[in-house]
C-alpha positions, 0 to 999 in steps of 0.5 A: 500500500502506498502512502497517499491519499486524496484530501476528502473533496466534499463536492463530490459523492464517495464510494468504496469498492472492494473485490478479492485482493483489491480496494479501491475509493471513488470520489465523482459526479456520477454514482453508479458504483454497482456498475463500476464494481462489475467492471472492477471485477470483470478486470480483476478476474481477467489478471487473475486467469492470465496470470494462472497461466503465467505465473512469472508475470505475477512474482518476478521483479524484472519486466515480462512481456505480456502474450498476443491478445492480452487482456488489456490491464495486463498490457498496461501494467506489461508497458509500464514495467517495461519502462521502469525496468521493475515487475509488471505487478510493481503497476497493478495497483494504478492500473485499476486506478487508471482503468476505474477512472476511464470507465466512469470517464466513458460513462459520463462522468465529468470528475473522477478522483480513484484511489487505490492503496494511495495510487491516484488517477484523477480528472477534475474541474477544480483545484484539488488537494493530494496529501502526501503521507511519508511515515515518520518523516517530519514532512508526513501529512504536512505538504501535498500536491495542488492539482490544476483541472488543466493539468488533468487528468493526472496520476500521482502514484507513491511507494515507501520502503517505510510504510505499508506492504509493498515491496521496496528495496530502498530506503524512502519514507515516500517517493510520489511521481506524477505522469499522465499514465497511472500504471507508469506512475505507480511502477515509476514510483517503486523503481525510483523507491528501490535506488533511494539508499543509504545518505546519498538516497535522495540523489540516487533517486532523482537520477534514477528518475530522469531516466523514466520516459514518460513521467513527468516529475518525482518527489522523494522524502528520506527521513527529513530530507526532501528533493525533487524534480520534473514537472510537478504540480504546485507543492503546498504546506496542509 
């Protein structure tokens, strides 16, 4: 799990799903929350079946390819992990983000804010908050990111070697990206995570990061040290 949430946005109506292995909170304009478990489902189940029949795409660490005609979550989180040079389930969290906020996008919706395990894809008509929670750090629930509806949609994904149950090889409280693709963001995030080791952490990171195509900025918390770069939305004290 990652540690990020959405500050609450009391203008839009709240839901959450939960399904097997997976949960995921909505926040949009448009309540069909029968019909986006469905999809949830349906998506799920079809991760589950393909990777039964290819288990090294669920326990490697290192990219796999996915197989001709694949469902398409698995080409999302195959692309992504491709990209940031980590295992395809290093995505699968802001895969359902990306592919629960299209789905209720497609249905009519004109905001949708989708939170899985902190991983965010959102599109939105007003300024929104992203807080970011970093563990013990002294920046933990003190800073976030201010999202403009121009800058939407958005996905601010975020890994933590220090908080919650995700694989981490490193030594981060919170390392959040912001990318256009969710799934990218949410790989992203544990690629850049997995080089913040040790007192030069921060660094090792950020150059880590400029090596990811297609993300458009990272920020790191190592304890109480903070650094980023790219092209981040406007940070601002919670």
């Amino acid at each position: 799990m990652s540690p990020q949430k959405p500050i609450y946005p009391g203008d839009l109506k709240r839901f959450e799903l939960s399904y097997k292995q997976t949960s995921v909170v909505v926040f949009s304009d448009l309540d069909i929350a029968s019909e986006v478990l469905e999809f949830l489902e349906g998506r799920y189940d079809e991760l589950e079946a393909y990777c039964l029949k290819e288990p090294l795409f669920l326990l490697s660490y290192d990219p796999v390819g996915s197989r001709k005609k694949s469902p398409t979550i698995v080409e999302m989180m195959a692309a992504a992990a491709e990209k940031a040079e980590v295992g395809p389930m290093a995505a699968v969290a802001g895969a359902f983000s990306e592919l629960v906020g299209g789905f209720l996008l497609e249905k009519g919706a004109r905001e949708v804010l989708v939170e899985n395990g902190g991983d965010i894809f959102m599109k939105s008509e007003r300024d929104r908050i992203v807080g970011v929670y970093a563990g013990d750090s002294v920046f933990s629930n003190r800073i976030g990111f201010r999202v403009r509806p121009e800058q939407t949609p958005m996905a601010v994904c975020t890994s933590s070697s220090s908080v919650g149950h995700s694989v981490s090889l490193g030594d981060s409280d919170a390392v959040s990206v912001v990318a256009e693709s969710c799934p990218l963001a949410d790989a992203a995030a544990t690629s850049i995570g997995n080089h913040v080791r040790g007192d030069e952490g921060i660094s090792l990171g950020l150059k880590r990061a400029q090596g990811i195509k297609g993300i458009k900025g990272t920020l790191i918390i190592q304890g109480g040290e903070m650094g980023f770069w790219g092209e981040l939305p406007e940070i601002v004290p919670l």
